[in-house]
Every structure is written in C-alpha cells, then in structure tokens.
C-alpha positions in Angstrom: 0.0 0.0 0.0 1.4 3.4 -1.0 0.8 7.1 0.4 -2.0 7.9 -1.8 -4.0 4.4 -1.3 -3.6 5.3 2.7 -4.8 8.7 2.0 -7.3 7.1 0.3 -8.3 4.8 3.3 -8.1 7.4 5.8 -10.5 10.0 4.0 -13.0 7.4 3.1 -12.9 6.1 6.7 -13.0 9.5 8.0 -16.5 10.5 6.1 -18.3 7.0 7.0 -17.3 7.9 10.6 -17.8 11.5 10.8 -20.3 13.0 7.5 -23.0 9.5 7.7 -25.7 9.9 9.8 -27.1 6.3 10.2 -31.0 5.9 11.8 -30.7 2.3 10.8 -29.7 0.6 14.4 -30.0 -3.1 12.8 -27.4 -4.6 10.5 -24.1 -3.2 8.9 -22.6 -0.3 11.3 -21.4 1.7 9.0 -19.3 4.3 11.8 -17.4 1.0 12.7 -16.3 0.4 8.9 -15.6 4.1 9.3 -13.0 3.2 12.2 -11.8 0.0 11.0 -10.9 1.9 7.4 -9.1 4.9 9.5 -6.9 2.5 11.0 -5.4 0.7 8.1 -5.1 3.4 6.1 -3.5 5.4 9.5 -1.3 1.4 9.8 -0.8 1.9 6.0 0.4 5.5 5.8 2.8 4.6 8.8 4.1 1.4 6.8 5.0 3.9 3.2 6.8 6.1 5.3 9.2 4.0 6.9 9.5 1.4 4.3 10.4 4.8 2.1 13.0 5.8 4.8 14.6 2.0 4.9 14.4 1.6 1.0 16.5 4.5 -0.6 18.5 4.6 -3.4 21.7 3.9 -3.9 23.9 7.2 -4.7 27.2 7.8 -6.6 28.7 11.3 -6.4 31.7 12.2 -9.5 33.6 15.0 -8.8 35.9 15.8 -11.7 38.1 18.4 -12.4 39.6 20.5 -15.4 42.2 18.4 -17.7 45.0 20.0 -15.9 46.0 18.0 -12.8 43.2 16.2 -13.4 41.6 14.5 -10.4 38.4 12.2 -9.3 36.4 11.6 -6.7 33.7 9.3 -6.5 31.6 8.4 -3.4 29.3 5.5 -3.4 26.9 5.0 -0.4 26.2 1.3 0.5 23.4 -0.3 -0.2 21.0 -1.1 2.2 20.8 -4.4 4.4 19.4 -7.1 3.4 16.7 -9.1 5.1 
C-alpha cells in the first residue's frame, strides 16, 4: 500500500465515521467500517513512510576536475541491508 492508497483509506474512513448519519440501528454499522478503514489506512500510511526511509536509493557522487591535474572523486553509499 502506497501514500496515496492510505490517503485514500483514511479520507474514506473519516466521512463513513464522521459525515454519515445512520438511523438504521439493525445490520451493517457503518461508523465502525468508518473506524476500522481509518486504522489501516492510518497502519498503511505509517508502513510507506518507513518502508520509504529503509528503501533509498543507492547514490554515486563524480567529482571531476579541469584536464590539468586532473583528479576524481567518487563516493558510493552502500546499499541497504538485506533481510
């Protein structure tokens, strides 16, 4: 589940919850669907943003110089563990 799908989740859950007015006490309770759909999306939205913090890319940085006394640099950051 991404950002936007939690977003998604979280706004959907939020108006069953809070905008649905219900006079229907038998059956389907809609304000619980409400909560249960606020809390994955909140579990889902918590999930992107560390799995986007764990997951980044791997980075090379080339320095280079003029021709004359030509130098290089290169920094490479290591990849990530595994699991």
């Amino acid at each position: 589940m991404r950002i936007g799908a939690s977003l998604v989740l979280i706004a959907v859950g939020a108006i069953l919850r809070f905008a649905v007015t219900v006079h229907n006490p038998h059956g389907f309770n809609i304000h619980t669907a409400g909560v249960i759909l606020l809390i994955v999306g909140a579990i889902g939205l918590v999930a992107s943003l560390i799995w986007m913090a764990v997951s980044r890319r791997r980075t090379e940085v080339v320095q280079e110089t003029p021709a004359m006394g030509a130098s290089r640099r290169t920094y490479v950051d290591s990849p990530p563990p595994t699991y």
